[in-house]
C-alpha positions as CSV (number, residue, x, y, z in Angstrom):
1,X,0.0,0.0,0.0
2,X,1.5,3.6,-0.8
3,X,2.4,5.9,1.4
4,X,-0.6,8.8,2.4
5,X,0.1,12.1,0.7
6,X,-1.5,15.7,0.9
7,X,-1.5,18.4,-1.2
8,X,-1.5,21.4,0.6
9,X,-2.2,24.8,-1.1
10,X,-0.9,28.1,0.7
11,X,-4.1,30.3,0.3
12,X,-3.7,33.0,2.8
13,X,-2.0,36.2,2.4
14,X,1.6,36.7,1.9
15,X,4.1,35.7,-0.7
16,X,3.7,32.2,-0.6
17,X,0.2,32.8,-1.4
18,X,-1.1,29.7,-4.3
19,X,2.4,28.1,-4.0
20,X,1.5,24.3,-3.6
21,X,3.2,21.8,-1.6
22,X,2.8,17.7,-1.6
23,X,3.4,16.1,2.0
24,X,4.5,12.5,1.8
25,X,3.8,10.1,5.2
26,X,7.2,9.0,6.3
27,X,8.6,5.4,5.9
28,X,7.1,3.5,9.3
29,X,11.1,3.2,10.1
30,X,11.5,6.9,9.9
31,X,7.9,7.5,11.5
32,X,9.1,4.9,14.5
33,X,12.6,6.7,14.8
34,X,10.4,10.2,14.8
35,X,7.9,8.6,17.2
36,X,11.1,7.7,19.9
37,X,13.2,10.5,19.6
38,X,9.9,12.8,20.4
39,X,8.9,10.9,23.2
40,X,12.6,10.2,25.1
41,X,12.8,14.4,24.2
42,X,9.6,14.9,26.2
43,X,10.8,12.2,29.1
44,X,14.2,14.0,29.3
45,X,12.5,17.0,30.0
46,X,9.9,16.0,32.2
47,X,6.9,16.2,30.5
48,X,4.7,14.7,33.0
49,X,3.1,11.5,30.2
50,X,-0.9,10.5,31.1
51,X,-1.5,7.3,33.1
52,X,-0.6,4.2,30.9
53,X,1.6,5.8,28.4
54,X,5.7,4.8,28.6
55,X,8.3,3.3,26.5
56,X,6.0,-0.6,26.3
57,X,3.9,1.2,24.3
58,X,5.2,4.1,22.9
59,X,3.7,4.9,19.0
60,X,2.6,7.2,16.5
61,X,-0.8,7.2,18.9
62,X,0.8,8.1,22.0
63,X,2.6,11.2,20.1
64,X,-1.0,12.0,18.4
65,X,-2.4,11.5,22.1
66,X,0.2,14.4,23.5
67,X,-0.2,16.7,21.4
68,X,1.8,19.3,19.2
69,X,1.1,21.6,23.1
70,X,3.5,18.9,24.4
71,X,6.2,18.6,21.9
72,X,5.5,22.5,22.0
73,X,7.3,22.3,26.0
74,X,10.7,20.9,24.3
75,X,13.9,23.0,24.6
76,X,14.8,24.2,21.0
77,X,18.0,22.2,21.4
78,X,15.6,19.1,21.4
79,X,13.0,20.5,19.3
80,X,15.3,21.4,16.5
81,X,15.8,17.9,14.7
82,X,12.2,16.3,15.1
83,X,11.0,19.7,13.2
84,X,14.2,19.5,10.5
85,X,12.6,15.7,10.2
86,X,9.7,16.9,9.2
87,X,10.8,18.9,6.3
88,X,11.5,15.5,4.5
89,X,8.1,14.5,4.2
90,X,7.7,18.1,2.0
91,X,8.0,19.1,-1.8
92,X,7.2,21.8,-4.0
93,X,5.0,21.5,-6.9
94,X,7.0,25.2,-8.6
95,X,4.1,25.2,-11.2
96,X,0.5,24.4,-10.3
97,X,-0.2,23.6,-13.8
98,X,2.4,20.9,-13.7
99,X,1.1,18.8,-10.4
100,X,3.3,15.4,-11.7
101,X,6.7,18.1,-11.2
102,X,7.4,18.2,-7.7
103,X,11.1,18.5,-6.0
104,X,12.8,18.7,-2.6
105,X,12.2,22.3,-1.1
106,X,15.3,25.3,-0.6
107,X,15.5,27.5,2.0
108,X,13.5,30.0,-0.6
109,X,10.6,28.0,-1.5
110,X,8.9,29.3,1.7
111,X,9.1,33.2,2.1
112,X,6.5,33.2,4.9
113,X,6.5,31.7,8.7
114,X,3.1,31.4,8.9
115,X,3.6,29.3,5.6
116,X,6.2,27.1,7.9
117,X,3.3,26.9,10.4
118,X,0.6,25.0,8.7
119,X,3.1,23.2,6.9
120,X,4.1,21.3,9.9
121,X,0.7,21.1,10.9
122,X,-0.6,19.4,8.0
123,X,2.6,16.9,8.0
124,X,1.6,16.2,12.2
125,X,-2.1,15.0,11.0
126,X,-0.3,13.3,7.5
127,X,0.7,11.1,10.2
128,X,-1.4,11.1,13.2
129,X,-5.4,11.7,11.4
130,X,-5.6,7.9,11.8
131,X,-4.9,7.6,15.9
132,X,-7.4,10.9,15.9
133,X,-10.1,10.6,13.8
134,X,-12.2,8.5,16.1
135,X,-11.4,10.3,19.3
136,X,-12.9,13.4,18.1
């Protein structure tokens, strides 16, 4: 089965405004390593974890479970490579007409930090919408 993609187009105001973007889901290797690097983060820092999550079943679901507001508690210094991660899951598409010609993003592809923003929002449900969807 393939991988879950988005297509994600920037539609608010700005410079990145109609700029499109297709988010691939991770391999479930890189999604596991994500998935254990974010939780030890939030353990070395002592992010108090709910009742009945810890390391025996540490997943994807836990990490959906806790939230972007928990990961949002990390030092940068941890933060820093689980958000450069997530910048692997991301193209470009440079010409909306041509949605089949998509490449690995440079640092100018994005002019705007709010683009950043629901960028990494979009890639956080890419991969947890399928621990959430019957919670809410």
């Amino acid at each position: 089965m393939a991988r879950k993609t988005a297509t994600v187009i920037i539609d608010g105001k700005g410079r990145d405004k109609g700029k499109v973007f297709l988010l691939t889901e991770m391999s479930a290797d890189a999604t596991e390593q994500w998935a254990i690097q974010a939780f030890l983060a939030l353990l070395n820092t002592g992010v108090e974890l709910p009742d009945g999550m810890g390391m025996d079943n540490m997943s994807m679901e836990v990490i959906a479970r806790l939230g972007l507001k928990a990961l949002g508690g990390l030092p940068f210094d941890a933060a820093k490579p689980l958000l450069d991660q997530m910048w692997e899951c991301v193209q470009i598409i440079p010409d909306p007409k041509k949605p089949n010609v998509m490449r690995h993003l440079i640092p100018e592809d994005i002019e705007e930090a709010s683009t950043k923003f629901q960028l990494r929002k979009e890639i956080f449900s890419l991969h947890t919408d399928f621990f959430t969807a019957g919670a809410e």
